[in-house]
LOVEXTI-199660 format. One record per residue: residue in one letter; x, z, y of N, C-alpha, C, CB in turn; residue number from 1. Coordinates in Angstrom, 2 decimals. Atoms other than C-alpha are relative to their C-alpha. Glycine has a CB too. Example, Ala and Ser with C-alpha at 12.3 -4.5 7.8 and 13.67 -1.06 7.14 Angstrom:
% LOVEXTI-199660
+------+---------+---------+---------+---------+---------+----------+---------+---------+---------+---------+---------+----------+-----+
| type |  n_east |    n_up | n_north | ca_east |   ca_up | ca_north |  c_east |    c_up | c_north | cb_east |   cb_up | cb_north | seq |
+------+---------+---------+---------+---------+---------+----------+---------+---------+---------+---------+---------+----------+-----+
|    A |    0.89 |    0.00 |   -1.19 |   12.30 |    7.80 |    -4.50 |    0.90 |    0.00 |    1.20 |   -0.99 |    1.25 |     0.03 |   1 |
|    S |   -0.82 |   -0.06 |   -1.19 |   13.67 |    7.14 |    -1.06 |   -0.77 |    0.73 |    1.09 |    0.41 |   -1.42 |     0.46 |   2 |
+------+---------+---------+---------+---------+---------+----------+---------+---------+---------+---------+---------+----------+-----+
% end
This chain:
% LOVEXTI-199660
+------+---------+---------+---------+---------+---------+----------+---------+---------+---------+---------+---------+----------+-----+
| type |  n_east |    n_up | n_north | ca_east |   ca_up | ca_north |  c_east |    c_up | c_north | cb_east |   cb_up | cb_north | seq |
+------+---------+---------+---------+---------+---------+----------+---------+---------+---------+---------+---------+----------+-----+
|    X |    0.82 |    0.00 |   -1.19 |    0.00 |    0.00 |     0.00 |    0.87 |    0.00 |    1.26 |   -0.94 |    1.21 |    -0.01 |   1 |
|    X |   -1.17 |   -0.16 |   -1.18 |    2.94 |    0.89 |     2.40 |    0.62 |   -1.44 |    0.66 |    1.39 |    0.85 |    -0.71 |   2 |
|    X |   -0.52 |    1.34 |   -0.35 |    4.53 |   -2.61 |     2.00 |   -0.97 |   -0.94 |    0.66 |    0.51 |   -0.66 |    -1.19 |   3 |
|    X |    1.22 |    0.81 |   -0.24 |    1.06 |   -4.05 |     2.46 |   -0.46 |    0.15 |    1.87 |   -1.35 |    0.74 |    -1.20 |   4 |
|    X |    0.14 |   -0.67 |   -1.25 |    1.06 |   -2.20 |     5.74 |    1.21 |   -0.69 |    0.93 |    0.13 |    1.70 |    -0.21 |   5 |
|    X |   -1.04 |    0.64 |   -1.23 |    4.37 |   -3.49 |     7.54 |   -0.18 |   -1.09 |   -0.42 |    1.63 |    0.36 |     0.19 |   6 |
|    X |   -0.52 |    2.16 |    0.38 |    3.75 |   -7.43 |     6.36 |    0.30 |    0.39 |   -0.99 |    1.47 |   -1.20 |     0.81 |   7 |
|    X |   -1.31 |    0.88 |    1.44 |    5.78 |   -7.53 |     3.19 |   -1.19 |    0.12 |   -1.12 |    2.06 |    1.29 |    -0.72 |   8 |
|    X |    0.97 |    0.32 |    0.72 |    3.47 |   -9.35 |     0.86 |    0.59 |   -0.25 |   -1.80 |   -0.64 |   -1.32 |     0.82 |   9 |
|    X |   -0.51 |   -0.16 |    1.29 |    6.12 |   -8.75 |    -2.10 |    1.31 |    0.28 |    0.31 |   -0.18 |   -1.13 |    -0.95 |  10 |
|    X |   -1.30 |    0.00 |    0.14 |    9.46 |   -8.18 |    -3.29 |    0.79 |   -0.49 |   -0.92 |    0.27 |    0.90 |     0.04 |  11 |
|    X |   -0.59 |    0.69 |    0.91 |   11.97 |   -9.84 |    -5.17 |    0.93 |    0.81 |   -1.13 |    0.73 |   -0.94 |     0.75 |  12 |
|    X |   -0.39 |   -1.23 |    0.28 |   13.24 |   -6.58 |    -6.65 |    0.32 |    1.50 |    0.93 |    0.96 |   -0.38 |    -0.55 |  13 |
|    X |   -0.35 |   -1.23 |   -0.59 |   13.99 |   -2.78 |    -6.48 |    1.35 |    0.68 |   -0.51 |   -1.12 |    0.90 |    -0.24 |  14 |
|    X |   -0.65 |   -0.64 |    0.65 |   17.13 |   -0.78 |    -6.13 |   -0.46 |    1.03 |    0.47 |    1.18 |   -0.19 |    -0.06 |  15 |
|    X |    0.45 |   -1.47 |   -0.25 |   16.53 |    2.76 |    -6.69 |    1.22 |    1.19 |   -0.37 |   -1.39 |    0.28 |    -1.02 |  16 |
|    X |   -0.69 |   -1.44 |    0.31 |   18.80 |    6.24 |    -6.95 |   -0.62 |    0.94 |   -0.48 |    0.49 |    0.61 |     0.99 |  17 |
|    X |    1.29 |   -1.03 |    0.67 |   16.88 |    8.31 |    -9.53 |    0.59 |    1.38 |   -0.28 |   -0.69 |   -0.60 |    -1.62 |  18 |
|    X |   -0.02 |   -1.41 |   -0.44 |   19.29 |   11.21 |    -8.91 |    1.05 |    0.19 |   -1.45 |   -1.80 |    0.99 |     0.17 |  19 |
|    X |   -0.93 |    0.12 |    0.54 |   21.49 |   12.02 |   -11.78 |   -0.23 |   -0.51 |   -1.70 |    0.60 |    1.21 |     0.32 |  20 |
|    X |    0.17 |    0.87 |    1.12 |   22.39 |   10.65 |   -15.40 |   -0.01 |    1.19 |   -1.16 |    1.28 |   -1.24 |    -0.14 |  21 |
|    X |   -0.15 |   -0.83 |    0.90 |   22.21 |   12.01 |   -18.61 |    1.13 |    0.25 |   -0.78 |   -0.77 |   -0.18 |    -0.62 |  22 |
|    X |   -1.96 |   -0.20 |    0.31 |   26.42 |   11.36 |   -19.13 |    0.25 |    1.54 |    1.16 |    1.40 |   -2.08 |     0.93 |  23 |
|    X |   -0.89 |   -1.19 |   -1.18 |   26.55 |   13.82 |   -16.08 |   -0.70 |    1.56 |   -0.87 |   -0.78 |   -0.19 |     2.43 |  24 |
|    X |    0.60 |   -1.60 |    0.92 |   23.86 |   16.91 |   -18.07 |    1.22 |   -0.16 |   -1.10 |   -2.10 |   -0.04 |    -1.01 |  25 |
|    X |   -0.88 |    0.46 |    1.04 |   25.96 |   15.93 |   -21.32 |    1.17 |    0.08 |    0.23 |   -0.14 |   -1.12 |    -0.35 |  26 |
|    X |   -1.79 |   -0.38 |    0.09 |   29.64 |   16.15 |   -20.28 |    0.14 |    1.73 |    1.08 |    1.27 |   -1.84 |     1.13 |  27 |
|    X |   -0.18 |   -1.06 |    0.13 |   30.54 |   19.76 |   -20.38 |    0.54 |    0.25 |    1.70 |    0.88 |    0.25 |    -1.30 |  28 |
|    X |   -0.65 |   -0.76 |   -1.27 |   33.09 |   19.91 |   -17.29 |   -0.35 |   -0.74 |    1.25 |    1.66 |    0.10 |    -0.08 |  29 |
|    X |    0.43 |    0.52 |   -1.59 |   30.96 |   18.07 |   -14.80 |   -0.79 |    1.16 |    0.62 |   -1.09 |   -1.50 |     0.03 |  30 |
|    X |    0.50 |   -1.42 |   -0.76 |   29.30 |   21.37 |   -14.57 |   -1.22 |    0.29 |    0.53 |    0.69 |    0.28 |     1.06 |  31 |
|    X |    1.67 |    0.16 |   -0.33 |   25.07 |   20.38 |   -14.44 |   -0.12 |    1.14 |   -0.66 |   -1.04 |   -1.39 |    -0.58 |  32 |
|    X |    0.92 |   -1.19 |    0.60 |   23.98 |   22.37 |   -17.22 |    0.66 |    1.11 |   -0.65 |   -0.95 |   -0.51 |    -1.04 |  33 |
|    X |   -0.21 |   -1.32 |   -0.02 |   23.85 |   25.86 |   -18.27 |   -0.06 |    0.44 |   -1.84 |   -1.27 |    0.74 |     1.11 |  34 |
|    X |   -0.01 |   -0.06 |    1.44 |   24.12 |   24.83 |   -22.37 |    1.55 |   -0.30 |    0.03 |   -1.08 |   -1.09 |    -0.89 |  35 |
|    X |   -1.32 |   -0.25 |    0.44 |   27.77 |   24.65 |   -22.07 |    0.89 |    1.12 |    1.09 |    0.70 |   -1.52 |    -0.10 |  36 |
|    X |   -1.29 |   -0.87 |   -1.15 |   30.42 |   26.92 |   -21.21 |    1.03 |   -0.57 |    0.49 |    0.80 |    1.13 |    -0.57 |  37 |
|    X |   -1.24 |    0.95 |   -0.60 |   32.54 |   25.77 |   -18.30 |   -0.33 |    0.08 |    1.70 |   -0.08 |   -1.93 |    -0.70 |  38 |
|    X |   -0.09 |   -0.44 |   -1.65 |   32.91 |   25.80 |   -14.32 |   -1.02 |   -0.42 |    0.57 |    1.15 |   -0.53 |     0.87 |  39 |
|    X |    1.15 |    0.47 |   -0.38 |   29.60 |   25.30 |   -12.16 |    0.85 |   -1.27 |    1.46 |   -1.23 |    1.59 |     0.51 |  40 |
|    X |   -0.71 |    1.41 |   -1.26 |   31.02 |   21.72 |   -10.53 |   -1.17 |   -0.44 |    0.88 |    0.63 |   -1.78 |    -0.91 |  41 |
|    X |    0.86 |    0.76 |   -0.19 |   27.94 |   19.65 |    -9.82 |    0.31 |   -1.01 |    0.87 |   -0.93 |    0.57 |     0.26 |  42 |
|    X |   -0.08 |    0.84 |   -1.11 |   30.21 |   17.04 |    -7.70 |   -0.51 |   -1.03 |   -0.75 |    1.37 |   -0.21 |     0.74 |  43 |
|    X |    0.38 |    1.14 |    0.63 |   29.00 |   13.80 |    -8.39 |    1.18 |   -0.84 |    0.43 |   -1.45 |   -0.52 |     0.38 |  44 |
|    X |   -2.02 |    0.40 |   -0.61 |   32.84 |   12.65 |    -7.04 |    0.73 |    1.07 |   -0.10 |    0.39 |   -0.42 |     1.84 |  45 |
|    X |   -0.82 |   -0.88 |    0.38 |   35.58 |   14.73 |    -8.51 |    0.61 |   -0.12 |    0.89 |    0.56 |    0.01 |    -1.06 |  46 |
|    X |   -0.57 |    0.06 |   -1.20 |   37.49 |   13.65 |    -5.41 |   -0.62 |    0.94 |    1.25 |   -0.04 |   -1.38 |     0.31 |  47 |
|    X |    0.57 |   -1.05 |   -0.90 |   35.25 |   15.92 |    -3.52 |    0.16 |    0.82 |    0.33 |   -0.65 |    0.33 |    -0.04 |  48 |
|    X |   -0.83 |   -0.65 |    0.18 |   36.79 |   18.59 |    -2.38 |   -0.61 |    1.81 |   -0.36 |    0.86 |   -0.37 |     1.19 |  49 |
|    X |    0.96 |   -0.90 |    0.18 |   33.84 |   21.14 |    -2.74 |   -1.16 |    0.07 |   -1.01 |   -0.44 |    0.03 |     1.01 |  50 |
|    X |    0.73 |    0.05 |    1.43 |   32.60 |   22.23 |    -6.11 |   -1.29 |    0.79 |    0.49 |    0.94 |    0.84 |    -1.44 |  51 |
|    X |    1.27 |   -1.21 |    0.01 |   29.25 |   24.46 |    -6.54 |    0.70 |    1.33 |   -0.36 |   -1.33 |   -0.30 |    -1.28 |  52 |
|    X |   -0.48 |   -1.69 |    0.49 |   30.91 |   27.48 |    -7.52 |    0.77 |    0.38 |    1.29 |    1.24 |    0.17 |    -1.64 |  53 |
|    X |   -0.27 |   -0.33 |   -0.94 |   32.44 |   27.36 |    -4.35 |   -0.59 |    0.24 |    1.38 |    0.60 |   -0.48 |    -0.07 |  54 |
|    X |    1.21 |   -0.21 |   -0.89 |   29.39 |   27.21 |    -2.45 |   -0.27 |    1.17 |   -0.15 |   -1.18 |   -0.76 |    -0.22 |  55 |
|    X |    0.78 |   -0.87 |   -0.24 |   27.85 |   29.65 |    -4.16 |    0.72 |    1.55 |    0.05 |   -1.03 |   -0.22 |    -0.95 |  56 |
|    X |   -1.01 |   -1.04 |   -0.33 |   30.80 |   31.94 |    -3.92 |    0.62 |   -0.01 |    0.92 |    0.79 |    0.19 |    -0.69 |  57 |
|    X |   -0.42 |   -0.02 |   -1.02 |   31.95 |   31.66 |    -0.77 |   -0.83 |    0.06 |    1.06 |    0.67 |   -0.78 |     0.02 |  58 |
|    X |    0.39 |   -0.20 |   -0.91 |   29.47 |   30.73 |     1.39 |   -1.23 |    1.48 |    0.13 |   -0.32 |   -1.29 |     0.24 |  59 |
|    X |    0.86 |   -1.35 |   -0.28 |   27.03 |   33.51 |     3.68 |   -1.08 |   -0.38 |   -0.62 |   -0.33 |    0.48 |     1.54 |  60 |
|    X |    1.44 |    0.34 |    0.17 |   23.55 |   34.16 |     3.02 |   -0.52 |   -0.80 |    0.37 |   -0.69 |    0.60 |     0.26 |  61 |
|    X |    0.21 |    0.91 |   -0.65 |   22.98 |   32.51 |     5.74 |   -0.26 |   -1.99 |   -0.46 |    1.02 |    0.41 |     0.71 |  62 |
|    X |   -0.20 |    1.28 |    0.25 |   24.60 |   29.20 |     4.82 |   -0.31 |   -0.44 |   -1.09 |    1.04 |   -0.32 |     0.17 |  63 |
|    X |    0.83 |    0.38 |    1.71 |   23.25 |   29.46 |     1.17 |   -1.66 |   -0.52 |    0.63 |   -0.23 |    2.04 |    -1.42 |  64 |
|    X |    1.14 |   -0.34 |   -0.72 |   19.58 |   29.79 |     3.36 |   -0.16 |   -1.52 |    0.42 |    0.16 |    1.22 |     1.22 |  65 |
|    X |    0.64 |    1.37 |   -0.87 |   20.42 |   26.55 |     5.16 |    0.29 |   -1.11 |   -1.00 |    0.85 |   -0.40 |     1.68 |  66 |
|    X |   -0.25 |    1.00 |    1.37 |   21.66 |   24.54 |     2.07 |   -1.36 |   -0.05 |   -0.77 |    1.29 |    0.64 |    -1.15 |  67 |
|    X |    0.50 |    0.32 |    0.39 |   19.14 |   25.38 |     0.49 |   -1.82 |   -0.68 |    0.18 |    0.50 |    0.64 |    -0.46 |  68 |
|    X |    1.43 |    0.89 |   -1.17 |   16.21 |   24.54 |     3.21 |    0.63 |   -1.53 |    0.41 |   -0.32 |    1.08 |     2.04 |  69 |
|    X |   -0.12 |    1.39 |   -0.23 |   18.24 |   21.35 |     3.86 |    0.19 |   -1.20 |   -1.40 |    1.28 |   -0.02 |     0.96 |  70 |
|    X |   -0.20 |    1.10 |    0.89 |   19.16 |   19.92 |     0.90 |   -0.92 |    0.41 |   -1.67 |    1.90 |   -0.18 |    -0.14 |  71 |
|    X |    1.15 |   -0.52 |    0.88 |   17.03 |   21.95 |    -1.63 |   -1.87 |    0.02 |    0.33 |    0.47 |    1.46 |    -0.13 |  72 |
|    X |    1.56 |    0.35 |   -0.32 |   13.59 |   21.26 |     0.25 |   -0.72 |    1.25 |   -0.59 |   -0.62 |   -1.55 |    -0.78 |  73 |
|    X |    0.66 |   -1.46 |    0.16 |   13.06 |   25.10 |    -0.49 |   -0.20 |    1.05 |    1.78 |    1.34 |    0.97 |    -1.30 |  74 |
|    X |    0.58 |   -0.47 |   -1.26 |   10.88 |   26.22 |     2.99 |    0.07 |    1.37 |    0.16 |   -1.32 |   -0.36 |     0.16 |  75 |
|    X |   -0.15 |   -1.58 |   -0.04 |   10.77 |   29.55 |     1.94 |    1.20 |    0.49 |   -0.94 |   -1.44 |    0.72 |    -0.54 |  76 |
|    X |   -1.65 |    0.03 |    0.39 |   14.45 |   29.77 |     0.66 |    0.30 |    1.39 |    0.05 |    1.09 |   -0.88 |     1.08 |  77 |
|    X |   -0.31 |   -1.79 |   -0.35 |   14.44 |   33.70 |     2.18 |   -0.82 |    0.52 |   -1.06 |   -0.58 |    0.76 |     1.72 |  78 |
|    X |    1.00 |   -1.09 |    0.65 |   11.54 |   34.75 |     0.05 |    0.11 |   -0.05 |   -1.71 |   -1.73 |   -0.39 |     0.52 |  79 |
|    X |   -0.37 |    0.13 |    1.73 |   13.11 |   33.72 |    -3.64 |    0.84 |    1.11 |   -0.18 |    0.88 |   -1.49 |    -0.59 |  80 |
+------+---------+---------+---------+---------+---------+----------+---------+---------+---------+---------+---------+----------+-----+
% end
């Protein structure tokens, strides 16, 4: 309905980002899930220079608060 709305009366394909793979749950030291033992990474670029375990150990309440209202789409982030 959206496309139907600005003009575009089709498309010739879609690319989409559906967020992560099931090589990334599945390999142990990328650090998604909580069925293996091993470091909480979650970079999706090992070149990155900021793992999750360093988030959630380092940063304040605060900045846990705004991570997770900005990039977690959790509104009430204080009240969990």
């Amino acid at each position: 309905a959206q496309l139907k709305w600005e003009g575009i009366d089709g498309v010739d394909g879609i690319l989409a980002d559906l967020g992560i793979s099931s090589h990334q749950i599945d390999t142990p030291d990328r650090g998604f899930s909580i069925r293996f033992d091993g470091l909480l990474d979650m970079r999706m670029n090992f070149s990155s220079p900021l793992s999750a375990m360093e988030v959630v150990n380092d940063y304040t309440e605060s900045e846990l608060i705004r991570v997770f209202k900005s990039y977690g789409e959790l509104n009430q982030a204080t009240r969990m």
